[in-house]
Each structure stands twice: as structure tokens, then as C-alpha cells.
N, C-alpha and C positions, 0 to 999 in steps of 0.2 A: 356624234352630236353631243354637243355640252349646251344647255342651258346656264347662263351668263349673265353680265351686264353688256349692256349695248357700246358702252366705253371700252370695250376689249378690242371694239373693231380700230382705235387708235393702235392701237400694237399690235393686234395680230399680222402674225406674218403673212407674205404676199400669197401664200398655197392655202390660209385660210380664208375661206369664207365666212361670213358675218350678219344673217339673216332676222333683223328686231321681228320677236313675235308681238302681236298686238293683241292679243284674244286669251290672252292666258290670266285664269283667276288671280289672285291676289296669293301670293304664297306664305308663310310664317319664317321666319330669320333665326338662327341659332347660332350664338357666339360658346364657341366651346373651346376648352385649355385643359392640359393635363394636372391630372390631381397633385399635389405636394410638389407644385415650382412656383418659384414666386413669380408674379408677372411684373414687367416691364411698366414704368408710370408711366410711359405714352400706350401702355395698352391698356391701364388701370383707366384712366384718361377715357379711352374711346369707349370702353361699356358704360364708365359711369354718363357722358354723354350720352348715348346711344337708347341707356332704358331712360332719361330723363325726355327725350324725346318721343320717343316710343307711348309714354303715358301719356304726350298731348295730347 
């Protein structure tokens, strides 16, 4: 069992099953990188994004 996005059932392969749960609280999101490497500016990109939306 993997808890997921519901968009994995586009790729998962044919032996997996793909079951959206509906009743599941609300969970928190954690974007994590390892210490002393520089990141990639389409990843610098997606968190500066992501907490700018996140504060809406």
C-alpha cells in the first residue's frame, strides 16, 4: 500500500491497482534536499512557488 496522488493511476502499471481514498484528513507537505548541494533553478523555481502558494 502506498498512499499517493490519484494521477499515478495514469502510469501505473497494469498489475497495479489504484484505489482514490476520499475520507482522509488533510495531510502537511514536506519539500526536503540534501544539505551542501546546490539546487537546480527549476527546483529553486518549484519551492519558491509552492510556499508562495502555500501562504494563500
Amino acid at each position: 500500500m502506498h498512499i499517493s496522488l490519484l494521477s499515478l493511476a495514469d502510469i501505473a502499471p497494469p498489475g497495479i491497482r489504484v484505489v482514490p481514498l476520499h475520507d482522509l484528513p488533510p495531510a502537511p507537505v514536506t519539500v526536503a534536499w540534501r544539505r551542501g548541494r546546490e539546487l537546480p533553478e527549476h527546483i529553486r523555481k518549484f519551492i519558491t512557488t509552492a510556499e508562495a502558494e502555500a501562504s494563500r
